[in-house]
Each structure stands twice: as structure tokens, then as C-alpha cells.
N, CA, C and O of each residue as an XYZ file, in Angstrom:
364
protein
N     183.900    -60.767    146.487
C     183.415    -59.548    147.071
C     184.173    -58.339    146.505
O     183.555    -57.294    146.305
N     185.184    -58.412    146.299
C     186.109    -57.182    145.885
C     185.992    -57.071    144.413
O     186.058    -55.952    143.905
N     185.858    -57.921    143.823
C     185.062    -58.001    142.370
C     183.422    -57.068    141.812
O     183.020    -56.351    140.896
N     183.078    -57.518    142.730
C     181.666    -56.975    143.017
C     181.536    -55.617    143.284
O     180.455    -55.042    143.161
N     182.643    -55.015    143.671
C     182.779    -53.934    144.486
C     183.411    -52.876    143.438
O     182.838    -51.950    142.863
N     184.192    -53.114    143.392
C     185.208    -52.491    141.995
C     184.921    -52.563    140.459
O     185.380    -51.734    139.674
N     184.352    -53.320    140.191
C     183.921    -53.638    138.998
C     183.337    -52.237    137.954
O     183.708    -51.999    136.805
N     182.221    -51.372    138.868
C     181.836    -50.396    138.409
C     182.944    -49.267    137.594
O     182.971    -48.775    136.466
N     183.659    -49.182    138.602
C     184.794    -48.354    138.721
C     186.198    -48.704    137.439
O     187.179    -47.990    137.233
N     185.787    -50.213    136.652
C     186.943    -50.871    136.331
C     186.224    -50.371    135.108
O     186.865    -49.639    134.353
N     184.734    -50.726    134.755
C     184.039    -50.661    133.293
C     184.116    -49.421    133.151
O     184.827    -49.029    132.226
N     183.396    -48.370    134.036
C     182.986    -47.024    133.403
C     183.800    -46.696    132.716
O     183.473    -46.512    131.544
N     185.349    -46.448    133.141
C     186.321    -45.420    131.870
C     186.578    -46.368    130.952
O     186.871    -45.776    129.914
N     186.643    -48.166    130.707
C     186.295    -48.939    129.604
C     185.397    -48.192    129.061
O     185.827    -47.417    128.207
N     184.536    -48.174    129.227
C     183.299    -47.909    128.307
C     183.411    -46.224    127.642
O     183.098    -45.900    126.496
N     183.910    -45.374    128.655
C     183.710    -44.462    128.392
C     185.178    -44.382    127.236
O     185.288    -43.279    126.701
N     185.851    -45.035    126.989
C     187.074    -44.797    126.223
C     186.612    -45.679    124.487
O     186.895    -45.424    123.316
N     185.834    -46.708    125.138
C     185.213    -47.386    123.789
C     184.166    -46.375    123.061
O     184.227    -46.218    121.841
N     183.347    -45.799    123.738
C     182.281    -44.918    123.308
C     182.938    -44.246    122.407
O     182.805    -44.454    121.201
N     184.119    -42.914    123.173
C     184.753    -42.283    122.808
C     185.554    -42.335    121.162
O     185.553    -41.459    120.296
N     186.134    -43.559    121.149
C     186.877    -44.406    119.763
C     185.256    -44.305    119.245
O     184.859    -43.463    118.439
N     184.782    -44.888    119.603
C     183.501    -45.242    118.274
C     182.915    -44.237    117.562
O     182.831    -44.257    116.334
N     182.408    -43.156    118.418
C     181.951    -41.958    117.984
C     182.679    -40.820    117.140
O     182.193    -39.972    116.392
N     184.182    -41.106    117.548
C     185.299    -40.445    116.584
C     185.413    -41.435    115.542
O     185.870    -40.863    114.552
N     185.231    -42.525    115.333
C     185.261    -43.140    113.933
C     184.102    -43.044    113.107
O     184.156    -43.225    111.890
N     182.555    -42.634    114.020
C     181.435    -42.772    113.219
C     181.433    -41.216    112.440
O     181.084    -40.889    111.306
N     182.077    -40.305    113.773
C     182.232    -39.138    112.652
C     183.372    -38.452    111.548
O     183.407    -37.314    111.080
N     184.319    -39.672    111.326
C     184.837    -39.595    110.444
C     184.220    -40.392    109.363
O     184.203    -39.798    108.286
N     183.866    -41.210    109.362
C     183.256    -42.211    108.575
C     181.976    -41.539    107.702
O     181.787    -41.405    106.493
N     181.162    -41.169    108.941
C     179.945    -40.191    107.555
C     180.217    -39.154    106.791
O     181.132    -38.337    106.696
N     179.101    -39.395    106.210
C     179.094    -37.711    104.875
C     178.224    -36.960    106.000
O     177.326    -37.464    106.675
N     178.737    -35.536    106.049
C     178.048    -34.341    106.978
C     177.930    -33.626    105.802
O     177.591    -32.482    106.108
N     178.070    -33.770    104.333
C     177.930    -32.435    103.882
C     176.602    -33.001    103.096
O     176.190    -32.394    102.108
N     175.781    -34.492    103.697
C     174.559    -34.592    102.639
C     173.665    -33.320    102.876
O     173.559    -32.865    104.016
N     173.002    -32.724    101.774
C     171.968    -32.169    101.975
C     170.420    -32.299    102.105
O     169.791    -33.075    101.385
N     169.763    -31.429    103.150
C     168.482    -32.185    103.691
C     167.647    -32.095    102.035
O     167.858    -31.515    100.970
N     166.774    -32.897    102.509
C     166.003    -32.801    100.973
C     164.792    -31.843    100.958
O     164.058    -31.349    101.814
N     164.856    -31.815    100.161
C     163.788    -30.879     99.969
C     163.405    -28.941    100.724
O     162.358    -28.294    100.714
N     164.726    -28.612    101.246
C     164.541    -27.665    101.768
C     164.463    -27.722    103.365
O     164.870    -28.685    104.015
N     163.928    -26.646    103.883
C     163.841    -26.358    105.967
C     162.407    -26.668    105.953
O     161.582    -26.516    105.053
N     162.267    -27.200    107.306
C     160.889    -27.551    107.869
C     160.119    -26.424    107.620
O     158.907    -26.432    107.402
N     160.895    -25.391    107.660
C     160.030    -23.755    107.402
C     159.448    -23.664    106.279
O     158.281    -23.340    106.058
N     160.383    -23.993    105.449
C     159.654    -23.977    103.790
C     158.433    -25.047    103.805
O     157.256    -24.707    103.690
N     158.994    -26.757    104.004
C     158.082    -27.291    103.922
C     156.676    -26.962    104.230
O     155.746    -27.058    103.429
N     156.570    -26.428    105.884
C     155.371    -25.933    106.351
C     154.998    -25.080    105.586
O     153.832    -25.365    105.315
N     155.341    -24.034    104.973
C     154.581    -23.212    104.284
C     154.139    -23.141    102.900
O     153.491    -22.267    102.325
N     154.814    -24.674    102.322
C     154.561    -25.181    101.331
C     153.031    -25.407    101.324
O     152.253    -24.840    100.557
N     152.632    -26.491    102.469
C     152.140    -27.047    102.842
C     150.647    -26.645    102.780
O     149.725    -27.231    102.212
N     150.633    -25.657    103.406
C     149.843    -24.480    104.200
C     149.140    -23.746    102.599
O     148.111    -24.289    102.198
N     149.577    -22.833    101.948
C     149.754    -22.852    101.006
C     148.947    -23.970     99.631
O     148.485    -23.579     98.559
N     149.008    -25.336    100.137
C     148.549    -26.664     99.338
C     147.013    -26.063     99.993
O     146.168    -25.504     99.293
N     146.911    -26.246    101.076
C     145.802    -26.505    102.030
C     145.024    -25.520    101.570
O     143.923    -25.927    101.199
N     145.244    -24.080    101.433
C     144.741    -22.840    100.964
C     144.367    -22.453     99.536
O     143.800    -21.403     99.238
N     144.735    -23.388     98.702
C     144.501    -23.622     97.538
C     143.535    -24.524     97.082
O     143.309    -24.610     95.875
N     142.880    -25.274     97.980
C     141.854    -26.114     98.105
C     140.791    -25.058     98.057
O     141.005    -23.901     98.420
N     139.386    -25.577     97.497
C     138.330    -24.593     97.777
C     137.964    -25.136     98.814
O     137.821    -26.358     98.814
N     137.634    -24.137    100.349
C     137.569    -24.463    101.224
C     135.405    -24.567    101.369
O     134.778    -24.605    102.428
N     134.971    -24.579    100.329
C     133.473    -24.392    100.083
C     133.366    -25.807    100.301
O     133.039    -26.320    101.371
N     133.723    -26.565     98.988
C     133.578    -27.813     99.392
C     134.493    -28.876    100.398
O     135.673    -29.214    100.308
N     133.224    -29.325    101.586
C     134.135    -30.328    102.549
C     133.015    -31.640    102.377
O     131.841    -31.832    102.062
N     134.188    -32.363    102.795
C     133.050    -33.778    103.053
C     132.069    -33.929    104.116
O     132.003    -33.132    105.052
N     131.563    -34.597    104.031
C     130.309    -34.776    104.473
C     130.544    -35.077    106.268
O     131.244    -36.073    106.080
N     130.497    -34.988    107.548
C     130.812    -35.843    108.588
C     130.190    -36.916    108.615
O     130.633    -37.471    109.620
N     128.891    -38.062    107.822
C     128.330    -39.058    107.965
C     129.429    -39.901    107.349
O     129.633    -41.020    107.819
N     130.122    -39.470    106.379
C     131.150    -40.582    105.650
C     132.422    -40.678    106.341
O     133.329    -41.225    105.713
N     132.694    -40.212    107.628
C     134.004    -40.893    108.256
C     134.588    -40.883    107.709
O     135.019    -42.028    107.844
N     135.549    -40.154    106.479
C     136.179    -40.146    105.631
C     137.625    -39.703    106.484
O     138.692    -40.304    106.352
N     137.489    -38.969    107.041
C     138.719    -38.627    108.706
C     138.691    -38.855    109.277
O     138.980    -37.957    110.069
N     138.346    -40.306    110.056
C     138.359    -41.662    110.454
C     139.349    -42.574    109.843
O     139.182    -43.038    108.715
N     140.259    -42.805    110.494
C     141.300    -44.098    109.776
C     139.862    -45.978    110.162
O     139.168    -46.503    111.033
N     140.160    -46.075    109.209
C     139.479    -47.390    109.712
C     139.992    -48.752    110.475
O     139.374    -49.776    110.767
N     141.668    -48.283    110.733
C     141.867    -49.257    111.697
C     143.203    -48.564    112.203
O     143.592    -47.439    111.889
N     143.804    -49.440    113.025
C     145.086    -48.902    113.485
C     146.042    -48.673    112.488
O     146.837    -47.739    112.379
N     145.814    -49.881    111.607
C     146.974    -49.974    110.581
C     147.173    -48.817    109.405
O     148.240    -48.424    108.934
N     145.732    -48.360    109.050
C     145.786    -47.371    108.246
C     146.194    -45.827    108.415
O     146.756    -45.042    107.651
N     145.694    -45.704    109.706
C     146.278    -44.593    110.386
C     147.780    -43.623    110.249
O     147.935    -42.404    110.165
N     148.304    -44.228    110.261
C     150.126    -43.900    109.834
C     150.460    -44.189    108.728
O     151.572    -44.714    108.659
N     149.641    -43.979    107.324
C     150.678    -44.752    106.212
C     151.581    -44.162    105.815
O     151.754    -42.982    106.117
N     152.326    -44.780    105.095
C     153.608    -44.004    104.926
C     152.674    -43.783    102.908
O     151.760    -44.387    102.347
N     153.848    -42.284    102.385
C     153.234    -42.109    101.448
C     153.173    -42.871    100.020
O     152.535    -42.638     98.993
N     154.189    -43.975    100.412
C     154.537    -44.872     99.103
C     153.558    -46.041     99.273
O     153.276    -46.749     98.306
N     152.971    -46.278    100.643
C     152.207    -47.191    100.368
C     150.384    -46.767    100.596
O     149.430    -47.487    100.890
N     150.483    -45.277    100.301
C     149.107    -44.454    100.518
C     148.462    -45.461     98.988
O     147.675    -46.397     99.134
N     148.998    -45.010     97.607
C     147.947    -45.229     96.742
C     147.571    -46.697     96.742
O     146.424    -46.968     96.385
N     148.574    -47.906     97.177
C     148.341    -48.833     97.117
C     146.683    -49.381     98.444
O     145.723    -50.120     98.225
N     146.988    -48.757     99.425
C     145.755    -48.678    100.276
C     144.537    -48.031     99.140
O     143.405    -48.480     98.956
N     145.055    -47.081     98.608
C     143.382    -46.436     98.238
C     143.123    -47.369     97.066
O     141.972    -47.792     96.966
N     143.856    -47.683     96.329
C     143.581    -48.466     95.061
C     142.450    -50.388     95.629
O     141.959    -51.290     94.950
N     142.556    -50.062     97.463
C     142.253    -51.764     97.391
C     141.091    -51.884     97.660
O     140.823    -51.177     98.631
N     139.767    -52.732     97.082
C     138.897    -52.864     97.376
C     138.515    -53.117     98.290
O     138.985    -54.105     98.853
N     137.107    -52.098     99.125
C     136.801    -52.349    100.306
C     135.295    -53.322    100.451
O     134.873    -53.644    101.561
């Protein structure tokens, strides 16, 4: 019973002293001076934007071809390294 009781009280500053050590070793341990790639989300977006606006906006596809329609769950999210390999596969 007194086990049961105290126990809370015995772990928390354990834990909170292990946390403590870990997080001061993880931030000695990394590189903080990597740089993000490619620039700020700001740039990106207006990179982006920019791509989009450079399109002739005359021609769009058709809405009968579902072409902005993922055709399943899986396709939905691809990542971009495995985009051409999807488009390259026979349907």
C-alpha cells in the first residue's frame, strides 16, 4: 500500500532529472547550424505561386477525365521521388 501510494512522487523527479540529462546531451550532440534547404516557406510559396502563374491559365483539363482525382488512397500523397515512377506505370 505505501508503495502504491508514493511511487508517483518517487518517479516524477526520476524522470524529470533523466529527461533533463537527455535533452542536454541531445542538444549538445546536434548540428544547429544545418541550414534549411532551399530557402523560407515564404520564398518557397512564392516560388510556387509564381510556377502556377506561368502556366497558361487558357488551357485546363477537361472535368470528364478525373485527372484531379487521385485514383486510390495510395496515390494521393506521393512523395516526389516516387511521382515519375507512378506516372511512368501502365494503367
Amino acid at each position: 500500500m505505501f508503495a502504491r501510494r508514493y511511487v508517483p512522487y518517487v518517479m516524477f523527479p526520476v524522470a524529470l532529472i533523466i529527461g533533463t540529462i537527455g535533452y542536454n546531451i541531445e542538444r549538445a550532440v546536434r548540428d544547429v547550424k544545418t541550414p534549411s534547404p532551399g530557402g523560407s516557406l515564404d520564398e518557397k510559396r512564392q516560388d510556387r505561386i509564381l510556377n502556377e502563374m506561368s502556366e497558361n491559365p487558357v488551357q485546363v483539363d477537361s472535368l470528364k477525365s478525373h485527372k484531379f482525382m487521385p485514383g486510390s488512397v495510395f496515390t494521393k500523397n506521393i512523395s516526389p521521388s516516387l511521382q515519375s515512377l507512378h506516372d511512368n506505370k501502365p494503367q
